[in-house]
C-alpha positions in Angstrom: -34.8 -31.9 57.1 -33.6 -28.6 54.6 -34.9 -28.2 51.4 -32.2 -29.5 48.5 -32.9 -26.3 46.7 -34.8 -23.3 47.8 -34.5 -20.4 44.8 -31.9 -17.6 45.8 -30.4 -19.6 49.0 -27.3 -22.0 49.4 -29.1 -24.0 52.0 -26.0 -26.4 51.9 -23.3 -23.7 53.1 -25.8 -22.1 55.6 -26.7 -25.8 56.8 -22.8 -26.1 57.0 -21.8 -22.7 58.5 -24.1 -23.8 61.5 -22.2 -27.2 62.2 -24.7 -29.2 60.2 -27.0 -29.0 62.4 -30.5 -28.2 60.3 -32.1 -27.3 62.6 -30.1 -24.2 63.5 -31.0 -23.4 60.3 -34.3 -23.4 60.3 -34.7 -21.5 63.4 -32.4 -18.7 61.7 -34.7 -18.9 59.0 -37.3 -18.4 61.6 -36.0 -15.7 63.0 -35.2 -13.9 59.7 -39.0 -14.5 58.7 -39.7 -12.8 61.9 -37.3 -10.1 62.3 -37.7 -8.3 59.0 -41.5 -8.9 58.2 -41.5 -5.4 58.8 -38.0 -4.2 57.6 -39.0 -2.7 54.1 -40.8 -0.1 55.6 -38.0 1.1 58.2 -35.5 0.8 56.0 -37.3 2.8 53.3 -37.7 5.7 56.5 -34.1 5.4 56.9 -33.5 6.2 53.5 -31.9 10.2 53.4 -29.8 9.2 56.9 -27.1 7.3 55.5 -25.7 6.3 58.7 -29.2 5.0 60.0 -30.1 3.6 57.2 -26.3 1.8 56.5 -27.3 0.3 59.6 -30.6 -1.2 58.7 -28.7 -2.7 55.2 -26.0 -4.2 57.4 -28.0 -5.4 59.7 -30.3 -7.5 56.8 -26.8 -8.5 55.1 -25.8 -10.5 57.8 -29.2 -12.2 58.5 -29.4 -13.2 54.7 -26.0 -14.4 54.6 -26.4 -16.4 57.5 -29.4 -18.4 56.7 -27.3 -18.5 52.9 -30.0 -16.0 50.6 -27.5 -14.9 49.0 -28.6 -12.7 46.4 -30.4 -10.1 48.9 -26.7 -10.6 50.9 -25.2 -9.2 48.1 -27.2 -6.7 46.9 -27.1 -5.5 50.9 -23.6 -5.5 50.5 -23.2 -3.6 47.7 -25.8 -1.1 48.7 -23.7 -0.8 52.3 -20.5 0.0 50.5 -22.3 3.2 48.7 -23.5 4.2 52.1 -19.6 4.1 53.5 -18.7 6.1 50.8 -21.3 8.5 51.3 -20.4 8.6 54.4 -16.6 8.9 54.1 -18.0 12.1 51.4 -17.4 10.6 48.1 -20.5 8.8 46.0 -23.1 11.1 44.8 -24.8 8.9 42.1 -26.1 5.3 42.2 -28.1 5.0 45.3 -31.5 4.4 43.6 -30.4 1.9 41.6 -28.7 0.0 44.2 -31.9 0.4 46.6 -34.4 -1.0 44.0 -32.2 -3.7 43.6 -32.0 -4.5 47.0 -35.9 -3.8 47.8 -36.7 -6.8 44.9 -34.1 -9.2 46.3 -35.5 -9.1 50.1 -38.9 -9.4 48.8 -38.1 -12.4 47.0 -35.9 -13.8 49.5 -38.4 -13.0 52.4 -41.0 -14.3 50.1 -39.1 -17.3 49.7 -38.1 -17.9 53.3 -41.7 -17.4 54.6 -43.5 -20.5 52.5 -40.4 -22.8 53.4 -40.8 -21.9 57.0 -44.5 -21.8 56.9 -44.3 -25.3 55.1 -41.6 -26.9 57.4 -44.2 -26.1 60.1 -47.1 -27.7 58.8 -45.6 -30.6 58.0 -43.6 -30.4 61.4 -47.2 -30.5 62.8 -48.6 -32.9 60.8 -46.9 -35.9 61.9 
């Protein structure tokens, strides 16, 4: 079973991108929990390679848009498209912006997916 609502996620579309099959979708959720518990503090050692740290933001955009956060999807996105530019040599100003905004929608979305994931567990165990 999926939550009907979980705050900053289309469970719904996930739940459908992945044939219907819930519980795909909670082992994406799983692996998102588990895959960037620790992805704050890389990222945030990435930041003044824009090619590494492109990377890391591309990399989390296409985890939270799987598993349908997709708030921290977009900011990622958005964030990603400044780092192309840099790269390409255009884009000089924005970047902190862009990064705080990212940094408070993957804490809330991690937040988020942690206590349903934790809870799914428990209750998974429970019975």
């Amino acid at each position: 079973m999926v939550p009907d609502s979980l705050d900053g996620f289309d469970v719904s579309a996930a739940v459908g991108r992945m044939l219907d099959q819930p519980v795909l979708w909670w082992q994406a959720v799983g692996l998102f929990v588990a895959h960037f518990a620790d992805w704050e503090a890389a990222w945030r050692g990435s930041v003044g390679d824009d090619a590494q740290e492109r990377k890391r933001v591309h990399a989390l955009r296409s985890a939270a848009a799987n598993i349908g956060a997709q708030q921290v999807a977009a900011s990622a996105g958005a964030l990603e498209s400044y780092l192309l530019e840099r790269l390409a040599g255009g884009a000089e100003e924005g970047g902190e912006a862009l990064r705080a905004r990212l940094q408070g929608d993957f804490r809330h979305a991690w937040q988020v997916a942690a206590e349903a994931w934790q809870a799914a567990n428990q209750e998974a165990a429970a019975r």
